[in-house]
GUKOLLO-453733 format. One record per residue (C-alpha): x, y, z; residue in three letters. Coordinates in steps of 0.25 Angstrom, whole numbers. Each point is the difference from the previous one (the first is absolute). Layout:
<<X Y Z> ALA>;
...
END
This chain:
<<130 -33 47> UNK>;
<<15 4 -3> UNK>;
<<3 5 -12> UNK>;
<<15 -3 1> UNK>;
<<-2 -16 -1> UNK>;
<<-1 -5 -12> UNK>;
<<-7 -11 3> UNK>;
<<-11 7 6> UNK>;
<<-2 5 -15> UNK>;
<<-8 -9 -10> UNK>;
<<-4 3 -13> UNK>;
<<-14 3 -3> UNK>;
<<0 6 16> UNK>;
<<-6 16 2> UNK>;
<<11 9 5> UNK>;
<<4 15 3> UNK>;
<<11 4 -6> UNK>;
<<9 12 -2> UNK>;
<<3 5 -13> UNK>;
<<16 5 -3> UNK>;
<<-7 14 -3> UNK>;
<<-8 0 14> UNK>;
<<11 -5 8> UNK>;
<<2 14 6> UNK>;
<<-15 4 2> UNK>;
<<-2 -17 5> UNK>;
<<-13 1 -9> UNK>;
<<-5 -15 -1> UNK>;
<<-6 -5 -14> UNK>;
<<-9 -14 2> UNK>;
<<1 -12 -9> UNK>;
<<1 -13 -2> UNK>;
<<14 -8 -1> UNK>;
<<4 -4 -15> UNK>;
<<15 -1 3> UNK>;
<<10 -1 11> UNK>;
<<11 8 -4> UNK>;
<<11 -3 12> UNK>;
<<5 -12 0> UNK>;
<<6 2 16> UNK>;
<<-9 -8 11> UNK>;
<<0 14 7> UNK>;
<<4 15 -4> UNK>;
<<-2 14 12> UNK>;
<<-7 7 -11> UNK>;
<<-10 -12 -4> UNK>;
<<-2 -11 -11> UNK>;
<<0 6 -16> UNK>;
<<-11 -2 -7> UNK>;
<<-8 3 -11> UNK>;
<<-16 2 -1> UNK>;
<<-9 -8 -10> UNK>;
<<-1 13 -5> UNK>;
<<16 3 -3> UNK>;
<<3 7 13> UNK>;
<<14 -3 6> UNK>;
<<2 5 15> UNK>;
<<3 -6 12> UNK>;
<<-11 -7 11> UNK>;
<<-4 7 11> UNK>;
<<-14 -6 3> UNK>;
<<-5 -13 -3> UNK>;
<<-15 -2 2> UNK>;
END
């Protein structure tokens, strides 16, 4: 699934996302959704987040 479309994103959902320190390495951290952070319908880089566990980074994967 794209993780540029926000509507593909739904609270609560598993995802893989990049965190603003690992944007270089493209290192994914897993989760689960607590927040959408971008309020766009899309964006290139994918959909902010944060993690139930108060990570913020932008979706690459959703399982």
């Amino acid at each position: 699934m794209d993780g540029n479309k926000r509507a593909n994103i739904k609270i609560g959902a598993e995802v893989s996302i990049v965190l603003k320190q690992d944007q270089r390495s493209g290192d994914l951290t897993e989760g689960v959704v607590a927040k959408i952070l971008t309020n766009s319908a899309n964006h290139p880089h994918g959909i902010k987040v944060m993690l139930d566990d108060g990570k913020v980074g932008r979706v690459k994967v959703i399982h």
